[in-house]
N, C-alpha and C positions, 0 to 999 in steps of 0.2 A: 736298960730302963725302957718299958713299954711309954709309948705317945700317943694318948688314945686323945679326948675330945679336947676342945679349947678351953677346958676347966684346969686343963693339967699343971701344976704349978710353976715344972722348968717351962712350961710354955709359955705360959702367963710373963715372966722373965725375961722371953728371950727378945721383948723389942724396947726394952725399959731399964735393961741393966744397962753396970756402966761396963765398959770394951773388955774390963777382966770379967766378969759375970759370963758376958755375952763367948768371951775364949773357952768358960768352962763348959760351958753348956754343947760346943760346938764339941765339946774334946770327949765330953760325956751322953750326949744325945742318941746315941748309936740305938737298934735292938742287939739283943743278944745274938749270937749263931746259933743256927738250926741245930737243936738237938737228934730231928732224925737222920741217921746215918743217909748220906747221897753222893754222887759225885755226875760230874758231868762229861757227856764224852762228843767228841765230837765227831759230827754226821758227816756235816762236806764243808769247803771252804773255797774264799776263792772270790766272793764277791764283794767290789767295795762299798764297804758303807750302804750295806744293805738296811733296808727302814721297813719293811712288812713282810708277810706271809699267808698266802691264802691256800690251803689246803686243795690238791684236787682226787688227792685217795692213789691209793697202790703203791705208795712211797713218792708221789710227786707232787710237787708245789712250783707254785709262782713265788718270786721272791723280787721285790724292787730294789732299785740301787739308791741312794740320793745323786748319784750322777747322771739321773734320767735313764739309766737301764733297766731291762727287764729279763729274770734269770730262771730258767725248768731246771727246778732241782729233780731230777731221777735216780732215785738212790742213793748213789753216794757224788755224784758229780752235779756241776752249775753246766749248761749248756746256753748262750744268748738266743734272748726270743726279740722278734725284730717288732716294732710298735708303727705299723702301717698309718699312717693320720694323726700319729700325734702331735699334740701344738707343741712349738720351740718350750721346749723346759730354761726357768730360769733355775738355775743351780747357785746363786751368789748366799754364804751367810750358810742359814738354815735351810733354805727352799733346795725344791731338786722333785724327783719322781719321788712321791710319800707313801701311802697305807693301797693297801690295796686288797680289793673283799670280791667273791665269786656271786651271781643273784643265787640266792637260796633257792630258787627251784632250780637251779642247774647243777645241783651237786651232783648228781651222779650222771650228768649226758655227757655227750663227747666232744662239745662245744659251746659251753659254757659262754657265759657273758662276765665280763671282765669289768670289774669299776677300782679307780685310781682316781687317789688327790694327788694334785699336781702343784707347785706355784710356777705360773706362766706371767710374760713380761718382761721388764727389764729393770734394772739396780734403781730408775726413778718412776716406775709407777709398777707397780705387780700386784698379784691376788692370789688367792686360790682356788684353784680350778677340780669341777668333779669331769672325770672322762669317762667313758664306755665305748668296749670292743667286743669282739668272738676271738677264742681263745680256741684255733684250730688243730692244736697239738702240736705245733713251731712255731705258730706269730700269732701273732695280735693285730685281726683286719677290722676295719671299717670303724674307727674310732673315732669319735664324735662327743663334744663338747656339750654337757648335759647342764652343770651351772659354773657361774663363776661369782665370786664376789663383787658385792655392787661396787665398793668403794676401793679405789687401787691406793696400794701405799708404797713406799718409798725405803729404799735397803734390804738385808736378807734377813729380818729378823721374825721370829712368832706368827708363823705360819699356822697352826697346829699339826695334823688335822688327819682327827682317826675313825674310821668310818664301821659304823655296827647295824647289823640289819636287825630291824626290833620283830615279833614276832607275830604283828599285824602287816607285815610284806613292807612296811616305813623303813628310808633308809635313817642313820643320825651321821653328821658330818660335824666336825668341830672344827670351829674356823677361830682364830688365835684374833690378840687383841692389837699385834702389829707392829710393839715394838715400845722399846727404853725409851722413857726422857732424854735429851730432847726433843726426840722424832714428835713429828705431828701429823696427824688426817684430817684435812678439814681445821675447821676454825679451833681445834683442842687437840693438848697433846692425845697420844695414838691409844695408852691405858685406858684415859677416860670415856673411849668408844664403847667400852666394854657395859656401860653403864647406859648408853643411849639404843633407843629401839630403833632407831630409822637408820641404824645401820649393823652389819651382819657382824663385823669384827667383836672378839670376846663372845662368842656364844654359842650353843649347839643348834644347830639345824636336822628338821624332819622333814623329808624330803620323798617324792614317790620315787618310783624308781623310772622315770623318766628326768627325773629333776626340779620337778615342778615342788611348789609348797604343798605339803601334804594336808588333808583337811583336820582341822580340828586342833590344830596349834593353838595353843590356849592363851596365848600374849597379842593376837590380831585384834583383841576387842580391844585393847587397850594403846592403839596404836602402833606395834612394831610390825617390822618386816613380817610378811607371811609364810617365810618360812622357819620363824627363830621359834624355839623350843624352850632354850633356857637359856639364863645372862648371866651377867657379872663372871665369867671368864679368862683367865688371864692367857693360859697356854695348854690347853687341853691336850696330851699324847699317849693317853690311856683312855679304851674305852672297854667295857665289858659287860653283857647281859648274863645274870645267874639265872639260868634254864628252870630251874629248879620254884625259885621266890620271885622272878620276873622283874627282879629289882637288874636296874642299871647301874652301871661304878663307871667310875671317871679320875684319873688321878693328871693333874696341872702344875706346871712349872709354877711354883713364887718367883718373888723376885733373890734377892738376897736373904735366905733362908721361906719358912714357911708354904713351900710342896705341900702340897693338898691330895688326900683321897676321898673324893664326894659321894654320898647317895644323889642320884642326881633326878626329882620327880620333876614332869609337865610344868613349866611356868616359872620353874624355881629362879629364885636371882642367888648369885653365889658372892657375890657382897664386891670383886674385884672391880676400882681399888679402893671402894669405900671402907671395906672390911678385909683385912688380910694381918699375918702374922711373921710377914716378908719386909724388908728395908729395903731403901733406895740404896743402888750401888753402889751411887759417888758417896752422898754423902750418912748413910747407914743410918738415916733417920725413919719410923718407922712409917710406912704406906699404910695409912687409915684406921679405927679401931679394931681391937680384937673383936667386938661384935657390934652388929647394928642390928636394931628393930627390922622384922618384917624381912631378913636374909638369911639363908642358910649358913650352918655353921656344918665345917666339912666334923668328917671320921678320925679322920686323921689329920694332924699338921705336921710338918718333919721339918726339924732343925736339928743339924744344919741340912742341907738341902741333898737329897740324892738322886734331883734332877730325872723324875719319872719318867720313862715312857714303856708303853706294851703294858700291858693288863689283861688277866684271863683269871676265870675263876675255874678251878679245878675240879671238875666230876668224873675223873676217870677213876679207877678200878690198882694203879701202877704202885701209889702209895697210899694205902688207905688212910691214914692219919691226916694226911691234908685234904682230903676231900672236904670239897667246903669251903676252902681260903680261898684266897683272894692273893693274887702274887703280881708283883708289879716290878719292872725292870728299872733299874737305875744306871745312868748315862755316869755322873759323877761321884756318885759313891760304888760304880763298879760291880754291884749286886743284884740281884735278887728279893723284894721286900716280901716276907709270905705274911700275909693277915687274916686274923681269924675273928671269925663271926658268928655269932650266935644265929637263934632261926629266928628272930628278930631284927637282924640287921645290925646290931650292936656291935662293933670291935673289942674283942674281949683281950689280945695281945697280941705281938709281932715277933717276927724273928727274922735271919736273912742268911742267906746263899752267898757267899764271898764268891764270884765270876772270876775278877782278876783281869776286864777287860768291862769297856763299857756295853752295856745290855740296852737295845736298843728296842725290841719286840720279845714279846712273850706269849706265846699260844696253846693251848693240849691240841696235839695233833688227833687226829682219828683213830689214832692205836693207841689213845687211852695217856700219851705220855707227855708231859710238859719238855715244850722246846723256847729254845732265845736265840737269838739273831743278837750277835755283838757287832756293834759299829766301829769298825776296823777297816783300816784299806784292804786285811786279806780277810775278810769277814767269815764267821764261822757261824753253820746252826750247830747248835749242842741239844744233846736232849739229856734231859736229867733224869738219873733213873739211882734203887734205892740202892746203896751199899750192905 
């Protein structure tokens, strides 16, 4: 069964039925599997609980660990790169060494500038943190604290935070909303940050690439932070620019069901948790309307949930029939979600990649082929090529 907008009827259902409705829907909610023949093979392994990938060409990449490592993939082996100046990594929960992205003019020099989200702190006040180093072809020198979150919050939860360089040299950072009921920031629980401007949690940030707010943020006139781009956020760990339409994708954790894949424009509020199609853990009541006035409504809703993270839209030349989609990794449904769009932007259907292993990042490498980073203690990249 394809899940395309919030009109869709099992959607419409899934936060209003009663617990047998809501089982069937869970049992039947899937996409189909990928009609085009593929299989996946794997490249090298070895790292735990690996969380990004940043391409540096010739067969080599940086790859982060969630345990604050940093890994040179060369070919087929991981090699440890040492991170000279980095602040103490808080590792508790979700946090750890997160996404990590190269500055677009350094793609092809021999010393590259390195940017990493981080969450730095400790179990009762932490944030997240952007870093920058030189990437000398072993380590990672001179590394230096470029932003952090204004407001610290408390346990390892919803951090987000995946980082895309837009194609006016702006970087975008996604910083999560902070955490379950009954956590709280500030005089509200930690969700409902997500809905307030004067503070960074729940929202994407545009940012130079020194760190500063970048100009022309279009939510400053109306009071928010200077750097926030878009709201209502709940757990951003997909991000991806289509080269092609200039359109940005974003796909976010729900709570208990209701994973989101947004078009995500300047200013946009994405309704969390005024508007979501997600229930509360405990007690599976549902977290705010299907819609509200004046917020976006995502592309996608996915129940039950497969726990997105990594997003790439695909223009390489390896499979031509997916050129064009949209593919996004899944932590708990263990897959691959491939989505197809019209040259409108419209999701016209889905289908999906069975991993067998949770997929933590998703990328097309520079030779044209889609790879994923599975979060595992012996972590593997794979790349997927056609059968």
């Amino acid at each position: 069964m394809f899940q395309l907008r919030r009109t869709s009827i099992a959607l419409a259902l899934a936060l209003t039925a009663a617990p047998a409705a809501w089982a069937e829907l869970q049992a039947t909610g899937e996409p189909p599997a990928a009609k085009q023949p593929w299989k996946a093979v794997t490249v090298a392994e070895g790292v735990r609980q690996p969380w990004g990938i940043a391409w540096l060409g010739e067969g080599r990449a940086l790859v982060t660990s969630k345990q604050g490592t940093l890994h040179l993939l060369n070919g087929k082996t991981f090699t440890d790169v040492a991170l000279e100046g980095m602040p103490k990594v808080f590792t508790g929960g979700q946090g750890g060494l997160l996404d990590i992205v190269l500055h677009p003019q350094d793609a092809n020099k021999p010393n590259p500038r390195v940017y990493m989200t981080v969450s730095t702190g400790t179990n009762d006040a932490n944030r997240t943190t952007l870093v920058r180093g030189v990437f000398d072809g072993k380590k990672v020198t001179g590394i230096v604290t470029l932003f952090q979150v204004a407001t610290d919050k408390s346990g390892g939860q919803h951090f987000g935070s995946r980082l895309l360089w837009l194609p006016d040299g702006t970087l975008l950072m996604s910083v999560a909303d902070g955490g379950n009921p009954p956590l709280r920031i500030g005089d509200r629980l930690a969700r409902e940050q997500a809905q307030n401007l004067a503070t960074h949690q729940g929202s994407i940030l545009r940012l130079t690439d020194e760190g500063k707010a970048a100009p022309g943020n279009p939510l400053a006139a109306k009071g928010a932070l200077p750097e926030i781009w878009s709201v209502g956020h709940r757990n951003v760990q997909g991000l991806a620019l289509d080269p092609v339409s200039g359109r940005v994708w974003a796909t976010e954790h729900g709570p208990y069901g209701g994973d989101e894949l947004n078009l995500v424009v300047a200013g946009g509020n994405y309704g969390w948790p005024l508007q979501s199609y997600g229930a509360d853990y405990k007690t599976h009541e549902p977290v705010g309307k299907h819609e509200v006035p004046g917020m976006f409504n995502p592309s996608v809703a996915w129940v039950p949930s497969p726990a997105p993270s990594g997003l790439a839209v695909y223009t390489g030349d390896k499979i031509a029939a997916w050129r064009g989609s949209i593919f996004s990794g899944g932590l708990a449904a263990k897959d691959i979600r491939r989505i197809a769009v019209d040259a409108n932007g419209k999701v016209t259907g889905q289908d999906r990649l069975d991993i067998g292993a949770r997929v933590r990042d998703v990328r097309q490498g520079p030779d044209g082929y889609l790879y994923a980073l599975t979060d595992e203690d012996n972590g593997r990249l794979l790349r997927i090529v056609a059968q």
